[in-house]
C-alpha positions in Angstrom: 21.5 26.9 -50.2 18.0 29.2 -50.4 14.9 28.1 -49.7 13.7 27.3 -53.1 16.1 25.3 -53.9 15.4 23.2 -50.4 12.3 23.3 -51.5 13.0 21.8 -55.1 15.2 19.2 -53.6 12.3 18.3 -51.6 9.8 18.2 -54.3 11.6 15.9 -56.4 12.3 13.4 -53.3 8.4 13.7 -52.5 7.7 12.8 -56.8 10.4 9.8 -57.0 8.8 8.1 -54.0 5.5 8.4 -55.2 6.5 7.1 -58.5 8.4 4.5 -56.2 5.4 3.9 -54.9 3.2 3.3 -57.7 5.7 0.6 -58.9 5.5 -1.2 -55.7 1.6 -1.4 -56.3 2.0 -2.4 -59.4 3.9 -5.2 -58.9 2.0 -6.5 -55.5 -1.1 -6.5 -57.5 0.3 -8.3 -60.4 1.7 -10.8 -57.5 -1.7 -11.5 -56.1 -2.9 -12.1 -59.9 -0.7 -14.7 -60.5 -1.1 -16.2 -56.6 -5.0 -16.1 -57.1 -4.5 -18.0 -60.5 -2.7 -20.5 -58.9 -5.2 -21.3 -56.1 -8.1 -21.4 -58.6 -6.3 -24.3 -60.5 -5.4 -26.2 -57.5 -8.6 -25.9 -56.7 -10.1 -27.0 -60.1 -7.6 -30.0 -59.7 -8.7 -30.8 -56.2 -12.1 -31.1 -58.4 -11.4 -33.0 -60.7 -9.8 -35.6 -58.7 -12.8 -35.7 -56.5 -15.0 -36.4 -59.5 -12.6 -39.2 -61.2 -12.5 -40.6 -57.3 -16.4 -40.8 -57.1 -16.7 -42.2 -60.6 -14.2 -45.1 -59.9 -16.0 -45.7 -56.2 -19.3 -45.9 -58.6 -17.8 -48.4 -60.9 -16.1 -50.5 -57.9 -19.6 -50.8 -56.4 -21.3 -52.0 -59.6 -19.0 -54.5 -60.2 -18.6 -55.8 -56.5 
């Protein structure tokens, strides 16, 4: 084999892995999307919970 064609092969290993790459990113960052949604509506949960706890703790004492 020459030298161009080396070189060629090379080229094309070098443009599949960055397009390898890129698909990797792609699907990390849509990963952390869905991770980051998750937390944010356990976290509005948590709140919720908290607020229905306070409100019967309010009511309990009132009617103690």
């Amino acid at each position: 084999m020459d030298d161009e064609t080396i070189e060629g092969r090379f080229a094309l290993l070098d443009d599949r892995l960055d397009h390898f790459g890129e698909r990797i990113d792609a699907l990390e960052e849509g990963r952390q999307e869905k991770h980051a949604r998750a937390i944010n509506w356990a976290m509005l949960a948590l709140f919720v919970v908290e607020v229905v706890i306070g409100v019967a703790e309010l009511w309990m004492m009132r009617h103690a």
